[in-house]
C-alpha positions, 0 to 999 in steps of 0.5 A, spaced: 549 596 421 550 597 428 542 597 429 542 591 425 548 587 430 544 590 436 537 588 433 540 581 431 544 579 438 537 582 442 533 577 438 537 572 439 538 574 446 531 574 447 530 567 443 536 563 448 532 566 454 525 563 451 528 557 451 531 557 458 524 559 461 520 553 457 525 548 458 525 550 466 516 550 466 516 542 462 522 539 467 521 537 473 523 542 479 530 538 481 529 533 487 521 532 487 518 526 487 513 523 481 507 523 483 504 515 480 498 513 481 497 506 485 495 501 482 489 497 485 486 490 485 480 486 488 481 481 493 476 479 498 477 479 506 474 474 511 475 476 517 471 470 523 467 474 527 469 480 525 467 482 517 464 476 513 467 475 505 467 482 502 470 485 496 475 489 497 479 494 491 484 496 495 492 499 493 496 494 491 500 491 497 501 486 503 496 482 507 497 486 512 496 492 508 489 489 506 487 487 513 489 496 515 486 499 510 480 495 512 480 496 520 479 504 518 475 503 513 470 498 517 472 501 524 474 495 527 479 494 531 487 491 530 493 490 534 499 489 531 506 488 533 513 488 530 518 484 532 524 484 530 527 481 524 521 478 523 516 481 521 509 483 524 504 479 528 496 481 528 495 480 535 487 483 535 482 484 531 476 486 532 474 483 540 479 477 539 486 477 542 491 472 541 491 467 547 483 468 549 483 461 550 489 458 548 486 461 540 491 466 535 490 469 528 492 465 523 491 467 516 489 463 510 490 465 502 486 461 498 483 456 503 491 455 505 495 457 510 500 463 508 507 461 508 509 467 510 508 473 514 502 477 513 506 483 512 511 479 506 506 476 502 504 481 496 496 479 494 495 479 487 487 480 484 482 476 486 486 473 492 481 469 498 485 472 504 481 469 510 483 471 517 481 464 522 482 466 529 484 458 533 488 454 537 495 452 533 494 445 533 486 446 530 489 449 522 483 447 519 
């Protein structure tokens, strides 16, 4: 009879610490981030002087992002500075820098001037985002 407690409660036991090493190997480990895949979209970039129209599959994210993403993988060079409360200003793209001859990046999506910064506006598939390098006054 004692045998028969003893064999009982052992497999019990052995059942109660089975089920304590199955649940700690499928849950995950407490304080670990998710991994989850980006979602990627295609939009197009033209950058004047720089990079004619190209489609691009990037990561869902900003204009600003877009523009990042495809200085490294083009090799081109960008300049950006953050002002405060503001947002982010591209100061240089490629070999044209604000100022030289009174010209600024603008950018434009879907042949229209962004109403926003760069850095806020989201693109969404099949996005024109065109960067136009020119005086203020000279939208179009």
């Amino acid at each position: 009879m004692k045998r028969r407690i003893l064999i009982g409660a052992l497999v019990v036991a052995v059942i109660v610490a089975g089920s304590f090493v199955y649940e700690g190997a499928t849950r995950e480990p407490a304080g670990a981030a998710s991994e989850t895949t980006p979602t990627y979209i295609n939009a197009f970039l033209v950058i004047e002087g720089v990079l004619p129209k190209a489609n691009v599959r990037v990561p869902e994210g900003s204009a600003l992002a877009l523009l990042t993403e495809v200085s490294k993988e083009q090799s081109f060079a960008l300049k950006t500075k953050e002002y405060q409360g503001m947002g982010t200003l591209v100061e240089k793209i490629g070999e044209f820098e604000n100022g030289t001859d009174g010209k600024y990046w603008h950018y434009y999506v879907n042949n229209l001037l962004a109403p926003v910064g760069a850095d806020a506006y989201k693109v969404k598939e099949g996005d024109v985002i065109e960067w136009r390098f020119h005086t203020p006054d000279d939208s179009l």
